[in-house]
C-alpha positions in Angstrom: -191.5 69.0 -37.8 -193.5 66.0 -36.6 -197.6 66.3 -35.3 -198.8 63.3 -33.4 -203.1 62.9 -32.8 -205.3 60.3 -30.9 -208.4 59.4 -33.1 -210.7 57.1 -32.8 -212.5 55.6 -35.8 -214.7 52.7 -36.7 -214.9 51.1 -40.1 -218.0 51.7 -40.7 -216.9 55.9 -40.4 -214.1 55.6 -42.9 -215.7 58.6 -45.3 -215.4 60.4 -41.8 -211.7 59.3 -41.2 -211.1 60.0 -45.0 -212.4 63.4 -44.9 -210.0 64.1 -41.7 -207.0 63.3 -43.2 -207.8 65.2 -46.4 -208.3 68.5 -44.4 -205.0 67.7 -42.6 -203.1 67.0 -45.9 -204.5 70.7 -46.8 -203.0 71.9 -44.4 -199.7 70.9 -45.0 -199.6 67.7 -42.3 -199.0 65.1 -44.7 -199.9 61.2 -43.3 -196.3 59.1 -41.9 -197.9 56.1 -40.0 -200.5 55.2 -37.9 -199.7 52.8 -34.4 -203.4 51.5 -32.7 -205.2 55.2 -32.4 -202.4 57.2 -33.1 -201.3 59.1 -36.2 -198.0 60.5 -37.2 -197.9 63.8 -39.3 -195.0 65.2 -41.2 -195.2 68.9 -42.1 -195.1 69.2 -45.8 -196.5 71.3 -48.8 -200.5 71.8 -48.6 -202.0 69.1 -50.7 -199.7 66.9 -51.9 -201.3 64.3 -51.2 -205.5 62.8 -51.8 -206.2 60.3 -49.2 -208.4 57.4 -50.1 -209.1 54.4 -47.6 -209.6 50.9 -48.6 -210.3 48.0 -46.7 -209.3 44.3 -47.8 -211.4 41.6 -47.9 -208.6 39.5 -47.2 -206.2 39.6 -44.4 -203.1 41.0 -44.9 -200.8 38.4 -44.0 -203.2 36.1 -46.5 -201.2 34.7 -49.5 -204.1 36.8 -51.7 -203.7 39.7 -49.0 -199.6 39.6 -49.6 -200.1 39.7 -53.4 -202.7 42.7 -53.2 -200.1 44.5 -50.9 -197.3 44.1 -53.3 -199.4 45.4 -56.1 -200.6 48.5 -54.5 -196.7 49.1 -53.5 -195.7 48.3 -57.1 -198.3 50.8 -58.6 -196.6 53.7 -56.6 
């Protein structure tokens, strides 16, 4: 089963954001993507999963953004 919601957020609100996706991982919606303002919810066991945000410092497409990327997909 699939959950789609509209939320708006601005960086500056990410322990808000945080805090929202937490409660919906308690719940059993567990996080699939995220398109623009949407997000994409698989149902899944409660809590299996702790949501943390981080934003870069670099852009993504960045050579040091790329490496970062990799390493955070490596540490999985």
């Amino acid at each position: 089963m699939q959950r789609k919601e509209h939320r708006l957020y601005f960086v500056w609100d990410y322990q808000k954001e945080e805090d929202w996706l937490n409660q919906r991982a308690a719940e059993g919606w567990n996080l699939g993507k995220v398109r623009l303002l949407t997000y994409f919810f698989e149902k899944g066991e409660s809590n299996s999963y702790q949501y943390r945000l981080e934003y870069l410092s670099e852009n993504p497409w960045s050579e040091a953004g790329k490496k970062y990327l990799a390493f955070m997909e490596d540490a999985e």
